[in-house]
C-alpha positions in Angstrom: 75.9 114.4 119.0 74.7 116.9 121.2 75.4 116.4 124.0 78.9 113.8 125.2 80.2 111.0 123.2 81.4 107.5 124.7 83.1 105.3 123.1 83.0 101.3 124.6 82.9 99.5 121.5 84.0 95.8 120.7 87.3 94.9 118.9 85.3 95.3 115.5 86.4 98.6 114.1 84.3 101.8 113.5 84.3 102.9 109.9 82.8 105.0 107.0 81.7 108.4 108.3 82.1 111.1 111.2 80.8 111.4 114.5 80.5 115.4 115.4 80.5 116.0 119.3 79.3 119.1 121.0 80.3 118.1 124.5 82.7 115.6 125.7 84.4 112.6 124.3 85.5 110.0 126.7 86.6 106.0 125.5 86.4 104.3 128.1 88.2 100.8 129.2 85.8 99.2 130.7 86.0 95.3 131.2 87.6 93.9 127.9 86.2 96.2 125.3 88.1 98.9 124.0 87.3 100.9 120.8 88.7 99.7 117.4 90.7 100.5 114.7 88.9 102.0 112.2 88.4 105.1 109.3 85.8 107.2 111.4 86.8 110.7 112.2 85.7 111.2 115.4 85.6 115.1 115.5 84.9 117.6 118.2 83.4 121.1 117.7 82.3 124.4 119.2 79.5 124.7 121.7 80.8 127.3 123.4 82.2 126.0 126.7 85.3 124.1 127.6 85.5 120.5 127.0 87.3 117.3 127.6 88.9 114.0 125.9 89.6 111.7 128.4 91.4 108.2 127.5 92.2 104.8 128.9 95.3 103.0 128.9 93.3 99.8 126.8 91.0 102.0 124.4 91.8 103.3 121.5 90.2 106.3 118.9 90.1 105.6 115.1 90.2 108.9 114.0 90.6 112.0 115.8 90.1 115.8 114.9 89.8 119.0 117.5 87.4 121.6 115.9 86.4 124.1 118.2 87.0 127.2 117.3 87.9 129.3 120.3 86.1 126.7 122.8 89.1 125.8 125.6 89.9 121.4 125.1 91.1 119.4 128.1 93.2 116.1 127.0 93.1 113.2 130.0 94.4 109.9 130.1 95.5 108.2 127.4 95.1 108.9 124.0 95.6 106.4 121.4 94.7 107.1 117.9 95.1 103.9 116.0 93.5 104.9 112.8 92.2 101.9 109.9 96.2 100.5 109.4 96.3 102.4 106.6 95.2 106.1 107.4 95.7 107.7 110.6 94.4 111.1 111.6 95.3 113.7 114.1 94.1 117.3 113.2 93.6 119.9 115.5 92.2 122.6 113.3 90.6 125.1 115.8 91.2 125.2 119.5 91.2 128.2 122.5 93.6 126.7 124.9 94.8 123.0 124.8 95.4 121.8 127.9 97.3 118.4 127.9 98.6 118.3 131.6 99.0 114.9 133.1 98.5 113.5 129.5 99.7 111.2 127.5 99.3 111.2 123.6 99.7 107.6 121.4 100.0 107.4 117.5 99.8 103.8 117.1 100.6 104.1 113.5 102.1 105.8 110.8 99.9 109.1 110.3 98.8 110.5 107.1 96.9 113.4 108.5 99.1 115.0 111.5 98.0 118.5 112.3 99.3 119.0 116.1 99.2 123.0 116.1 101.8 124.7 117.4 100.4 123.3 121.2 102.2 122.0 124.5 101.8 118.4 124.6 102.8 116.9 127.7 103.9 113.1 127.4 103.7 111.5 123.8 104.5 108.4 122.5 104.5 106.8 118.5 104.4 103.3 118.3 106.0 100.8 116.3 105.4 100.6 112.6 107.5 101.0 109.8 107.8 104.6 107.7 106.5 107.0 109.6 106.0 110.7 108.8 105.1 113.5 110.4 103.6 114.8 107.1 105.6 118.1 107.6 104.5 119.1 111.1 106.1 120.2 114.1 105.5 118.9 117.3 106.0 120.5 121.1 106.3 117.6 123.7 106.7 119.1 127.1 107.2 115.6 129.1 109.1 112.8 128.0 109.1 111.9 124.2 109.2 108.0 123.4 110.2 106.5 120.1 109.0 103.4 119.1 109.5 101.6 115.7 111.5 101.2 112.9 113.0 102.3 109.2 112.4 105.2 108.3 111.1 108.4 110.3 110.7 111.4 108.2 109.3 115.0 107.7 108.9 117.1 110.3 110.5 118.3 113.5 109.9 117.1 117.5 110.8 119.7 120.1 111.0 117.9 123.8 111.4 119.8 127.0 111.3 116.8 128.6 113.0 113.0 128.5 113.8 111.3 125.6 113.5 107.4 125.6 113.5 105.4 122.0 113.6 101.6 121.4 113.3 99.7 118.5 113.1 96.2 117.0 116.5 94.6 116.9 118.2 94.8 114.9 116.6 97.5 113.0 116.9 101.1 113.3 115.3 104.0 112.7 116.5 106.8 110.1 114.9 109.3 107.3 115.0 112.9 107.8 113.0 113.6 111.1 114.8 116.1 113.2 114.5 115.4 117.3 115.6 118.8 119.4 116.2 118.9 122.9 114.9 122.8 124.0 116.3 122.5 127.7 114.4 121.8 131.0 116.1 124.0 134.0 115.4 120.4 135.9 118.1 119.0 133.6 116.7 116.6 130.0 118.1 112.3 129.8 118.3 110.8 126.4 118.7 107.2 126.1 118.4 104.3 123.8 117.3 101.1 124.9 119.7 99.2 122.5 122.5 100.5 120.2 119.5 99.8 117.2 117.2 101.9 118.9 118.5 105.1 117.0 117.2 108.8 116.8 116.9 109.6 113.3 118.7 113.1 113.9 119.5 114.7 117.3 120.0 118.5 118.4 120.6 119.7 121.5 120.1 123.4 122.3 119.2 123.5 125.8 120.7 126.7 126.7 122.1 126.7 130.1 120.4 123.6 130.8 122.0 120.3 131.3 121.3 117.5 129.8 122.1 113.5 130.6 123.3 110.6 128.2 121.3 106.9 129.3 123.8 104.1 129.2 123.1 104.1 124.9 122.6 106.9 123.0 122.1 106.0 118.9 122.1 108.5 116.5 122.0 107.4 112.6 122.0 110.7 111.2 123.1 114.2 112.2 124.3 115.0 115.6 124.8 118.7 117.1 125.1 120.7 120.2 124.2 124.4 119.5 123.7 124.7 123.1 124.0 123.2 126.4 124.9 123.5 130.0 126.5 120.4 131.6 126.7 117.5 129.0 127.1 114.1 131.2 127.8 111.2 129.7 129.6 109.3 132.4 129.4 105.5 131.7 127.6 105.8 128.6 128.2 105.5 125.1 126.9 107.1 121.8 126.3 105.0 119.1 126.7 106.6 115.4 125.2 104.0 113.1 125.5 105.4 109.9 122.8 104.6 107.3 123.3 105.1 103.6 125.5 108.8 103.6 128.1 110.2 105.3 126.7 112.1 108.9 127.7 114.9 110.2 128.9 115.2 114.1 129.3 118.7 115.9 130.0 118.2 119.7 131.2 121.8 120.1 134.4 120.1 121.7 132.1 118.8 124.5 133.5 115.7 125.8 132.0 112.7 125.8 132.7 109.2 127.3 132.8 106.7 124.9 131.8 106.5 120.9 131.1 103.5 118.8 130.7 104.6 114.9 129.7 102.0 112.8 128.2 101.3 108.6 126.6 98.3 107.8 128.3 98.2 104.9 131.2 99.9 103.8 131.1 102.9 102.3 130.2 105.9 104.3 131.3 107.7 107.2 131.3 110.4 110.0 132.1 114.0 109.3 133.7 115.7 112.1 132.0 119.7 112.3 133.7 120.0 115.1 136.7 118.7 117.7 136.1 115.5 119.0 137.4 114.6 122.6 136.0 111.0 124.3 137.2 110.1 127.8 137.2 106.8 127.0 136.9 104.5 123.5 136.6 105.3 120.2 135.3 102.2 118.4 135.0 102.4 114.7 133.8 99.1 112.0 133.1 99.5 108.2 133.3 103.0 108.9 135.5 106.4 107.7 135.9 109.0 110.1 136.8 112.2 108.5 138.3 115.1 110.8 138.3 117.5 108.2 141.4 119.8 110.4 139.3 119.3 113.6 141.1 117.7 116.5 140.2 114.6 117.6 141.3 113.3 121.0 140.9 109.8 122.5 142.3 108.0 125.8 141.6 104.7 123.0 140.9 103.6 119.6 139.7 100.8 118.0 139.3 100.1 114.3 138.1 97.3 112.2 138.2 97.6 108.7 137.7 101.3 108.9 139.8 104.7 109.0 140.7 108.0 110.4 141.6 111.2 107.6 142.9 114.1 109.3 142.9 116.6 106.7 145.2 119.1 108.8 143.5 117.9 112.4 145.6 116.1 114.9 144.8 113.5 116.1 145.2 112.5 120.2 145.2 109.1 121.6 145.9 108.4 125.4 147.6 111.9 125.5 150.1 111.5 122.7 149.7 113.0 119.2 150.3 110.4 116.5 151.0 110.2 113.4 149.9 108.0 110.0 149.7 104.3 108.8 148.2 101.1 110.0 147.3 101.3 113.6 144.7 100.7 116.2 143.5 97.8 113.8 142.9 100.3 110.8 144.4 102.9 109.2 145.3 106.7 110.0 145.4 109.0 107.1 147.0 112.0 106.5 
């Protein structure tokens, strides 16, 4: 195509084959049609000016690859890639300046091709489906991140400058290996969790001076560290460990939190502590070992079911009184 591609097709879905775009691309939304699933790679390349991708909120791309070379790309709207169901496809391969303001990016399934580039995205969203990967990338999201979905979420990195919402599908959650990082917004970065299910596989937050607010849930089932951060508030909130099938690591730098609520499915696992662990309020722990491996750990009230607390040289805190070992709080304290 020469000249600019628009997309208004039925909800039949586009397949077999690539549709190369000089100019613009738009998919429009226009009365009840919106583009289809599909495996068509709709792909835009160089003819030497600046173009545009513009999106609705109701129209969706099969397919889509950025191939111009040093030509400047303008994303607006909505952009929702929803690829054939079994493939999905983002690829920017070759691009001057990618300019995403006001923008906001939908995978709508689990990619097998993701190629973001090393780019500023502004909003982004991945829907629900179930094993996700990032296929090794890493991704910059400048506005507010949102996580949809469930199981597991895995291989590659998300670096947000902006908010941080995730729900899921009660009551599963989301784990794997996928590393979220908060990188600090001087007008201050919110995490929340629509549900204690709605779970960030792994969380890092390394803001700098920035500060950085908890929603009313936080869930993490894997890994949890601060390596940097101005003000952490968590007032009213709670953070939810839900460990999956190992033992997690927790490293709060001694930054105090409000309340925390570790739990295990079943049995078996638990919550390393990487560093001291104060909460304001209530620790709740079920199925669950909490290990303090000589880290303090300080609470104003705990609450065990079937689960326990190893100090390994730490001491331990609870409603300003060090205590000692044996059955208490509804579990057991270890030496």
């Amino acid at each position: 195509v020469d000249g600019s591609l628009t997309l208004i097709t039925g909800a039949s879905s586009i397949n077999n084959g690539t549709l190369q775009v000089k100019r613009d691309i738009i998919c429009s939304n226009l009365s009840q049609y919106t583009a289809g699933a599909g495996s068509a790679l709709i792909k835009l390349i160089s003819d030497g000016s600046p173009h545009t991708i513009t999106g609705a909120s109701g129209c969706t791309f099969p397919q889509l690859e950025i191939a111009t070379n040093t030509d400047n790309v303008t994303l607006i709207g909505n952009i929702n890639i929803l690829g054939d169901y079994t493939n999905l496809l983002y690829k920017v391969s070759s691009v001057g300046t990618l300019t995403t303001t006001g923008s906001t990016l939908t995978i709508m399934n689990a990619p097998t091709v993701f190629v973001p580039g090393a780019h500023m995205y502004n909003n982004v969203t991945f829907n629900a489906s179930t094993h996700k990967s990032l296929q090794g990338a890493t991704m910059n999201v400048g506005g507010t991140l949102t996580l949809l979905g469930y199981n597991s979420f895995s291989n590659g990195a998300l670096n947000v400058y902006g908010n941080l919402n995730v729900d899921s599908i009660d009551p599963f959650s989301m784990n794997g290996d996928l590393v979220v990082t908060l990188k600090g917004n001087p007008s201050g970065q919110t995490v929340s969790s629509n549900t204690h299910f709605s779970t960030i596989p792994n969380l890092i937050i390394d803001t700098g001076s920035n500060p950085v607010t908890f929603g009313t849930n936080v869930a993490v089932s894997g890994n949890m560290q601060i390596l940097t951060v101005g003000t952490l508030t968590t007032t009213g909130s709670t953070l939810y460990m839900k460990v999956p099938s190992s033992d997690v690591s927790l490293d709060l730098k001694g930054i105090a939190i409000e309340n925390i609520n570790v739990s295990n499915a079943a049995a078996g696992y638990g919550v390393n502590l990487a560093s001291d662990l104060t909460v304001n309020g209530t620790l709740t722990g079920t199925n669950i070992f909490i290990k303090m491996f000589a880290k303090n750990l300080s609470a104003n009230a705990i609450s065990l079911s079937n689960s326990s607390i190893t100090k390994s040289g730490g001491v331990l805190t609870v409603g300003g009184s060090v205590v000692g070992t044996g059955s208490m709080y509804g579990g057991t304290v270890n030496p």
